[in-house]
C-alpha positions in Angstrom: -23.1 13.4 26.4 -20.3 10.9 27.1 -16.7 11.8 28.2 -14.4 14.4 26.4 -11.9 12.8 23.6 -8.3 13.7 24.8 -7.6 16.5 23.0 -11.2 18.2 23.6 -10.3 18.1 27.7 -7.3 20.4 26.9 -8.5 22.7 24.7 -11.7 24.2 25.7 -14.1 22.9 23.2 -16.3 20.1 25.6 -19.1 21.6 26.7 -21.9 19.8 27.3 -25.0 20.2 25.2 -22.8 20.9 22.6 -24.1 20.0 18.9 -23.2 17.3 16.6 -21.0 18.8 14.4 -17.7 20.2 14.0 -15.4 18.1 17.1 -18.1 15.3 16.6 -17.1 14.8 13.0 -14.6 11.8 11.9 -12.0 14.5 11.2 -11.9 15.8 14.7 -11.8 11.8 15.8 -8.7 11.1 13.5 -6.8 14.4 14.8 -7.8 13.0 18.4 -6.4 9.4 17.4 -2.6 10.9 16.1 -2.5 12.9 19.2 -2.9 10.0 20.9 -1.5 7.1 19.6 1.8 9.6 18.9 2.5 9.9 22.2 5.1 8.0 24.3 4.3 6.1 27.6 5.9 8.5 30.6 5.6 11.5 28.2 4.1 14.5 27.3 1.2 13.4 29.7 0.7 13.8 33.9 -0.3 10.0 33.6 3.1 7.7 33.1 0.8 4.9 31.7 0.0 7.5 28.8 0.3 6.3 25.2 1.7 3.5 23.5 4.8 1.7 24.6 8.7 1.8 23.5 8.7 -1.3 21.2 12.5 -0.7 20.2 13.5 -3.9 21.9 10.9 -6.1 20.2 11.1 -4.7 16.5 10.7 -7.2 14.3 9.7 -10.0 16.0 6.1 -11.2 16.6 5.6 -10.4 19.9 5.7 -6.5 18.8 3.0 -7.1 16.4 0.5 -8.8 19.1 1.5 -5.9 22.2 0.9 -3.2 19.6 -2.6 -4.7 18.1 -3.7 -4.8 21.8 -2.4 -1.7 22.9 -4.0 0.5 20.0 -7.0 -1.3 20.8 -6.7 0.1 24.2 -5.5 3.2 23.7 -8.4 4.1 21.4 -11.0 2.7 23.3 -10.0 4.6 26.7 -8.8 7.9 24.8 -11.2 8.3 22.2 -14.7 7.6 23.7 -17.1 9.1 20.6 -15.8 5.3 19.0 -17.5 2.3 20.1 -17.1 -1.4 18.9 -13.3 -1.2 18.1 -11.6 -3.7 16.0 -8.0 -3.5 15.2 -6.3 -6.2 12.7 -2.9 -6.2 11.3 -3.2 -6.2 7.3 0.7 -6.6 6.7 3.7 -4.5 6.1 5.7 -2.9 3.9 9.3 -2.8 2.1 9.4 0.9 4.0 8.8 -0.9 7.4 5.5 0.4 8.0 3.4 -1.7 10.0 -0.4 -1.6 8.6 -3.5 -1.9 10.6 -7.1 -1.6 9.6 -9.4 -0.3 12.0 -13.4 -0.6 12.2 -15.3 1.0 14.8 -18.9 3.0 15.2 -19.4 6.4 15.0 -22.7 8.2 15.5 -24.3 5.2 14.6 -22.1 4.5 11.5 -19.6 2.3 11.2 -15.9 3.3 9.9 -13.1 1.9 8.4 -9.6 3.6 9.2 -6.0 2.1 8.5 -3.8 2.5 11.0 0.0 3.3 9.8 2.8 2.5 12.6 7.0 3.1 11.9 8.5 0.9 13.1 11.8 2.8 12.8 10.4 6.1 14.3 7.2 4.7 16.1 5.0 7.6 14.8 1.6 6.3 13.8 -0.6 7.5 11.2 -4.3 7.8 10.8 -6.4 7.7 7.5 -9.6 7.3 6.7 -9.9 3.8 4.4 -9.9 4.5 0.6 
């Protein structure tokens, strides 16, 4: 059994030996992912390298677009371990300033296609699986 997802080391449920179903599921691993690519660096977590980044001085300019593709990449590879082979890609924005991602990674041996929504007025970040 590999390491705990973030939100399983807080709320009881990693034990090992446990099945494959339930936390193991792609629902649990996109309610893992909000947690924790809604979180700020320096809060809400003991660790002040926690979360993404305040990107309010870089909106709108490129360089926010290539820090925030690598540090989702990151960020989901170091706090949600039941992905492996993580690819993140920018697909384009929005005329409601949402930022648009699409993210591919393994699961249980399958992979998955996700898009990643990020605010860039709010810096909240969605998580849905692909249509």
């Amino acid at each position: 059994m590999g390491r705990a997802s973030f939100l399983d080391k807080f709320s009881g449920r990693h034990r090992a030996g446990a099945g494959s179903t339930g936390r193991h599921g792609l629902e649990h691993v996109l309610l893992n992912l909000e947690a924790v690519l809604n979180t700020r660096e320096g809060y809400g977590y003991f660790r002040r390298d926690f979360g993404l980044g305040d990107y309010t001085e870089k909106y709108g300019t490129r360089e926010l677009v290539e820090t925030l593709t690598a540090e989702l990449r990151e960020e989901i590879a170091r706090h949600e371990p039941r992905l492996t082979e993580v690819e993140v890609t920018l697909r384009g924005r929005d005329a409601g300033l949402w930022l648009h991602f699409g993210l591919s990674a393994v699961l249980g041996g399958t992979r998955h296609k996700l898009r990643l929504l990020f605010d860039t007025q709010s810096g909240r970040v969605r998580v849905e699986p692909e249509p």
